[in-house]
N, C-alpha and C positions, 0 to 999 in steps of 0.2 A: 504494500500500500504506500501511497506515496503523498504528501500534502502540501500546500504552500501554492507559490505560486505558478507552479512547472506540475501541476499532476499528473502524473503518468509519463512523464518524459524524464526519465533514469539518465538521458545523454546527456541534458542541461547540469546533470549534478557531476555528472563524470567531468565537463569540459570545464567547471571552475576548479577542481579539486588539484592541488598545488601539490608538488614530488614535497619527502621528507625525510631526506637525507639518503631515500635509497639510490640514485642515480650514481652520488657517488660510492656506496657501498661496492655497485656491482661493476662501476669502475674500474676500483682498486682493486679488486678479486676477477676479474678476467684477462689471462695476458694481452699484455700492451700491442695495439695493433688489431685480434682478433676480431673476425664478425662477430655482431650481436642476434639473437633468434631470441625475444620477444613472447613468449605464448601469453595467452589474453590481454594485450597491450590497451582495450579500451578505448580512448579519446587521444591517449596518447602524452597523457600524464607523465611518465617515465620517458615514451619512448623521445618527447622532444628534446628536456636535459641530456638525454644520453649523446644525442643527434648532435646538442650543443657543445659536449665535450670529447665531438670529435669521432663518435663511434659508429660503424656501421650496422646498421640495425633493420634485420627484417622483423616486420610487427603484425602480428599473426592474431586477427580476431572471427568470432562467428557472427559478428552483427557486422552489418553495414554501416551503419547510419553512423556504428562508430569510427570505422576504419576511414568515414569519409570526413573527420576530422584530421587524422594523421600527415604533416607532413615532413618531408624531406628522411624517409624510410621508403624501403621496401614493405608494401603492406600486400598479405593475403587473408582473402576469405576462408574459415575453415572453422572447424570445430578442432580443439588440440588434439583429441585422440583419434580421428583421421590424417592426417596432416601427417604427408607422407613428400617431404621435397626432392629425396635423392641427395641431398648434400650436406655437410656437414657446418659445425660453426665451434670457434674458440669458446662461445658463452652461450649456456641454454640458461634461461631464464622463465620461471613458474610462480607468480608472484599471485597475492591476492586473499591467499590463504585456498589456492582452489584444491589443493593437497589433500585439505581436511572435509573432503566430500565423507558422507555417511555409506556411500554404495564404496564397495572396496575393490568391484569390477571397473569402474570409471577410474578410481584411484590409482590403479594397477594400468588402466590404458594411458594415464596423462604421463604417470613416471614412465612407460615404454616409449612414449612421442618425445620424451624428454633424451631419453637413453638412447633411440634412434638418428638422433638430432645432432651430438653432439661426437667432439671429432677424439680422436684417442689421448691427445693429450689438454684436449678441454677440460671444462668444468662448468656442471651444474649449480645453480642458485635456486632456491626451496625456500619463500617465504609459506612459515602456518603458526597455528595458535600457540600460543603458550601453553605449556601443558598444563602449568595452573591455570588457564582460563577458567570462568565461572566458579571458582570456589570462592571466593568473595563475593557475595551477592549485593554490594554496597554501591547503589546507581553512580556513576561518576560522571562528571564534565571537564571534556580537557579542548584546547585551541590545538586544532591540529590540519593539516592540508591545508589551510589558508580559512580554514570557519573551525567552528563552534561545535561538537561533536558530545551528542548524549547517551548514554546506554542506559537504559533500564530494565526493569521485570526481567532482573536475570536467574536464569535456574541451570543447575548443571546434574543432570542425573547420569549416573556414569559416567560414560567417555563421552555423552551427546551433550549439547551446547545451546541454550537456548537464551535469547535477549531481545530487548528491540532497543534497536539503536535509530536516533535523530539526527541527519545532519545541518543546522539554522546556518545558511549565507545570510542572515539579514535581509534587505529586500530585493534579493537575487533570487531569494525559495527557501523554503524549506521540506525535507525529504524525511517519510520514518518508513522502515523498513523493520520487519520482522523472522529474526536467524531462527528456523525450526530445527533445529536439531544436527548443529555439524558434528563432526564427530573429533574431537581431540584426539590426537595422538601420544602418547608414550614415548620416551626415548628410544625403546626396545619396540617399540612398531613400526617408527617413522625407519629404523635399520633396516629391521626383517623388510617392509616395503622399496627400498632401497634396491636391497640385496634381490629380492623376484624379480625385478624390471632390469638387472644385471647394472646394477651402480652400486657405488660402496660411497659411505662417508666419508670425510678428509675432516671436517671440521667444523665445530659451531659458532657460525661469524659474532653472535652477541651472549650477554650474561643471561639474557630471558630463553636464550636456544629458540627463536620466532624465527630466526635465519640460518642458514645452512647450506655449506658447499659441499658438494659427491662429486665422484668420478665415474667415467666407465669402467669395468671388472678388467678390463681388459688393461689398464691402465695400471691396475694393480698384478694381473696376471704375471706383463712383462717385468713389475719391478719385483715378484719373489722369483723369477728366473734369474735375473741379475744379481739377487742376494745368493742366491744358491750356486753361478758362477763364481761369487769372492769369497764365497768361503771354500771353494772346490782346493 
């Protein structure tokens, strides 16, 4: 559900919402030079600072109407878990929290488009929830993207995820939206899923573990051949 002054128009809310801090995150974390691969890049939040700082970026959505905001990218029509290019890239990028879907066959298809995507000595980036999300059920308001951002009526039963969050631009709109139940992950799940789609962890880029770099198996395959050559 959507309110304010933009009802029903989710792209008016996407095209004001300002990058925060991650452009350069996945900057710094993709070798210097490498293409960028984008999966649900939206309005193109991300993918324009990226654009800005120089990086070559295909930006990969299934709506139109957003991709027809994007410029100076490579943009495709797709759904991530069809999205089959034939070619590789230095940086796959999964942002959004779209990891923490509840269906674990969708989950399982976005990390293989991820793992297909990406070149042997690239590296994936893995934005999702905190694994404490919803155990504090204490509504909060922080200023974030460039507006006003509210969570409420939050509940966390198990590993599912429930809230509704508000975003107030002031008299640009306002948007509320309701999370039915994503599914948080585990440190010991977000692995094991990893590990099925044939990527392995490297490292958790923040203290909250919300980000995350993987590799391909393959990336690790050749470095215990190379350990098992130095010790020959």
């Amino acid at each position: 559900m959507s309110i304010g002054k933009d009802p029903g128009a989710p792209v008016a809310l996407y095209e004001i919402l300002q990058a925060a801090g991650e452009p350069e995150l996945i900057d710094r974390e993709v070798p210097p030079g490498a293409a960028l691969l984008e999966l649900g890049c939206g309005a193109g939040r991300i993918t324009h600072p990226l654009v800005a700082l120089g990086r070559q970026v295909v930006a990969v959505d299934f709506d139109a109407d957003m991709l027809a905001h994007v410029r100076g990218a490579e943009t495709v029509l797709s759904r991530i878990e069809d999205l089959r290019l034939g070619r590789t890239f230095g940086g796959v990028v999964l942002m959004s929290n779209l990891v923490n879907t509840r269906d674990d066959a969708q989950r399982a298809a976005l990390l293989a488009s991820c793992q297909r995507h990406v070149e042997p000595g690239g590296v994936v980036l893995i934005e999702r929830y905190d694994p404490n999300s919803g155990i504090d059920t204490t509504p909060t308001e922080t200023r974030r993207f460039g507006l006003t951002i509210r969570v409420t009526d939050i509940r966390r039963e198990g590993p599912l995820l429930f809230w509704t969050i508000e975003y107030d631009a002031g008299d640009r709109g306002t948007w509320s939206f309701r999370l039915e139940g994503a599914r948080v992950l585990s440190d010991d799940e977000t692995v094991a899923a990893l590990a099925a789609a044939g990527l392995r962890l490297e490292r958790w880029l923040d203290e909250r573990r919300r980000w995350l770099a993987a590799s391909p198996r393959i990336r690790e395959d050749a470095r215990r051949i190379r350990e098992r050559e130095e010790l020959a």
